[in-house]
N, C-alpha and C positions, 0 to 999 in steps of 0.2 A: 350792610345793604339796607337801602331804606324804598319802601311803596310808598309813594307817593297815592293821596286819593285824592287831591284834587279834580274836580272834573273839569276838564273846557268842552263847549258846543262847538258847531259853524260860528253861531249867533254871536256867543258871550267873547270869544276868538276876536271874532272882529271889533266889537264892542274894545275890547283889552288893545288891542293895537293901535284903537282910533284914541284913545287916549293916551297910550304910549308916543304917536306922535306928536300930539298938544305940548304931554308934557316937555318933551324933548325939546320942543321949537320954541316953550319957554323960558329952558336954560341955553340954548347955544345960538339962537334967533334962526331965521328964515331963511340964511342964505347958505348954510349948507347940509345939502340930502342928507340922508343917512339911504341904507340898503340893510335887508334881511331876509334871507335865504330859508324859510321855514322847514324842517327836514322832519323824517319821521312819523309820529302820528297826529301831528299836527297838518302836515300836507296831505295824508290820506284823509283827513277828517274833510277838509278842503275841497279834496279834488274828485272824491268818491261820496259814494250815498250807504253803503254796508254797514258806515259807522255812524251813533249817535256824539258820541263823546272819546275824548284822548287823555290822557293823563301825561302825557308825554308835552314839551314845549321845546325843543332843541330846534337852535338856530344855528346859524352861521350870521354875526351880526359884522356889517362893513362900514362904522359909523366913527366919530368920536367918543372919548371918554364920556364925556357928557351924558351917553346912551345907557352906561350902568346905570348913573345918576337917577335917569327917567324909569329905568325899570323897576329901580329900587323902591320909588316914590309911589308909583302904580299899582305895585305889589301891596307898601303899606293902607294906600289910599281905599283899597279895594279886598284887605285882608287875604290876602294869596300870599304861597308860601315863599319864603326865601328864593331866590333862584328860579322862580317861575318862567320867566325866559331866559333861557339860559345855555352854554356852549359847551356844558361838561360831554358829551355825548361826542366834541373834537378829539378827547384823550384815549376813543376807542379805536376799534380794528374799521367800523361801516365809515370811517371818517376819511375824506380824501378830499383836498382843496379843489379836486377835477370837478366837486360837483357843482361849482359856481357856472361852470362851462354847460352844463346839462340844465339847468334851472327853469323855471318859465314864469314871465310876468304872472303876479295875481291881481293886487290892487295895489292904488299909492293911497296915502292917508294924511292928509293936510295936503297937502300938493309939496310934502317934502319928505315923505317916508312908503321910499319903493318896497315892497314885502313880495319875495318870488316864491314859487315851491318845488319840489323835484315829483315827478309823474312818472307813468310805466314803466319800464323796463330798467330806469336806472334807481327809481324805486323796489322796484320789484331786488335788483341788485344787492342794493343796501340792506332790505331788510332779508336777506339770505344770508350774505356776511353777516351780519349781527344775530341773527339763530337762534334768540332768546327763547328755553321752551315752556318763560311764566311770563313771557307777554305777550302783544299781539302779532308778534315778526312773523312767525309763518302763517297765522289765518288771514294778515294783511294781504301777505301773496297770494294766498287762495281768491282773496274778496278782490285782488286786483286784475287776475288773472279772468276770475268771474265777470265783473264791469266790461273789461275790456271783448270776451268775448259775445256777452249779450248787445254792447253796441255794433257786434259786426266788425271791428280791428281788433280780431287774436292776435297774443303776445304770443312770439315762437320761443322754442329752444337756441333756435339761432342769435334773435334779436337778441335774450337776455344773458347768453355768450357774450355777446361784441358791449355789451354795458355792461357787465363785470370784467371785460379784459381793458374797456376804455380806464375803468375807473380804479379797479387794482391790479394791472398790469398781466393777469392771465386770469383762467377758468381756473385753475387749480390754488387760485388762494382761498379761495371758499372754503368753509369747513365740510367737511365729506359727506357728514348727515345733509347737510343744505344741498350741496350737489344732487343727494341722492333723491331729495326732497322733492327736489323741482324737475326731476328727472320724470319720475314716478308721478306725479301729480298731474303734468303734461300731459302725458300716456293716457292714462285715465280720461280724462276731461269731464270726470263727473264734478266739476267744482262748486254747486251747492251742497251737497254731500261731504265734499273733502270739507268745506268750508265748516262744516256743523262739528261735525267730528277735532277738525284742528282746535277750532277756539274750545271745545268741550275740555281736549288733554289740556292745552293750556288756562284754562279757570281751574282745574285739578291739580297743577303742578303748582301754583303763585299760593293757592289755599294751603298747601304742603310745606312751600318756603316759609309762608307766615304763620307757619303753626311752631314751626322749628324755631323761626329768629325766636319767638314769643317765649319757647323753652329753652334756650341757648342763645340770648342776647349778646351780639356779638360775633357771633363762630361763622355766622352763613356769609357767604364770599363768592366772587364770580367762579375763582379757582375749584371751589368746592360741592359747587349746587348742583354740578351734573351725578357724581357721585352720591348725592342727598337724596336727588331724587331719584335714583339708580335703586337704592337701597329702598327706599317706600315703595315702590314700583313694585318689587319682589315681594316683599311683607305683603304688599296686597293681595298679589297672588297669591300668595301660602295661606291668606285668611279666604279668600275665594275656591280655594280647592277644599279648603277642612271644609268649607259649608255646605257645596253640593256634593260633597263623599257620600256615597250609598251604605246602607251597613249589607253586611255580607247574608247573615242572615234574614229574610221577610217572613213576617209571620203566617201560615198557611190558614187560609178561608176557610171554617167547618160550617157545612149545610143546616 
């Protein structure tokens, strides 16, 4: 399992695209589009104002071969990592070609590279399916859930039902935690609060993964980091109770 630290902005985002199209229309010419489907934290960074930067660049890209070409070339041109834009993020569970159907213009870039994003509710979706608890999937939800109710259109329970049933066929393909997630969170509606506290456990858990890959290069696995951080979790406890333990006996005050 690898962190990526790259960072992208709004700014540097668009910057990287507007040159991903040049490149592109220099290899395959002018006369046919390409399409990219921004997903992730890349369209929150986008579509919301909660976040400064994504580490995330997952697409859905609808283009010719040519468009690795261009990525590739961008990526060297600009010292960005391998794979910088990139579709790995199709081989998971938040991955469903429905989401082409749910998209929303963003900008074109040369007047040949359309770039959409995914917003509310079938965002909100994705990032519950996916339930990551060392990166920013659940305080996404909290910050989108946030946005949308200070503009005045809250996201309901209802709505974000019918965009996970649109998109993986029922409510119960969710993982249960996320279910229980978005359940509980609703309810509440204190979401600057949820919001602090989510990103807090997860900055605590990604610090925990990378402390482990660092002493166990190699071992840490999607299969296995619930259990890793199941296990630190507890240890922490058991160092937080030895510290505030009272001793039995206190020494008595003489006048």
């Amino acid at each position: 399992m690898s962190f990526n630290e790259t960072a992208f902005t709004k700014e540097n985002l668009d910057f990287y695209l507007r040159e991903l199209a040049k490149t592109f229309r220099k290899l395959n010419g002018k006369s046919m589009p390409a399409e990219i489907i921004l997903i992730g934290g890349a369209s929150v960074l986008i579509n919301y104002g909660f976040r400064d930067t994504t580490y995330d660049m997952d697409a859905i890209i609808l283009s010719s071969s040519a468009m690795k070409q261009a990525i590739n070339q961008v990526g060297d041109k600009f010292n960005l990592p391998n794979g910088w834009l990139n579709t790995d993020f199709m081989k998971t569970s938040s991955y469903t070609p429905k989401l082409t159907e749910h998209s929303e213009y963003y900008k074109t870039f040369s007047n040949l590279l359309e770039v959409r994003t995914v917003t509310g509710e079938y965002m909100v979706a994705m990032k519950l399916m996916a339930g990551r608890k060392y990166k920013n999937d659940l305080s996404d939800v909290v910050g989108i859930l946030k946005s949308h109710w200070d503009k005045g259109t809250p996201l309901t329970l209802e709505q974000i039902k019918k965009a996970v049933t649109e998109l993986y066929g029922d409510w119960s393909a969710l993982p249960q935690a996320s279910a229980a997630f978005i359940e509980q969170t609703l309810e509440k509606e204190n979401y600057g609060t949820a919001f602090e506290e989510t990103k807090k456990i997860e900055t605590e858990n990604k610090a925990t993964l990378q402390s482990f890959e660092a002493n166990y290069p190699g071992v840490l696995s999607e299969e296995n980091l619930d259990e890793i951080l199941r296990r630190a979790a507890e240890k922490m406890s058991e160092v937080n109770e030895e510290e505030t333990e009272e001793p039995l006996d206190s020494p008595t005050q003489t006048m």
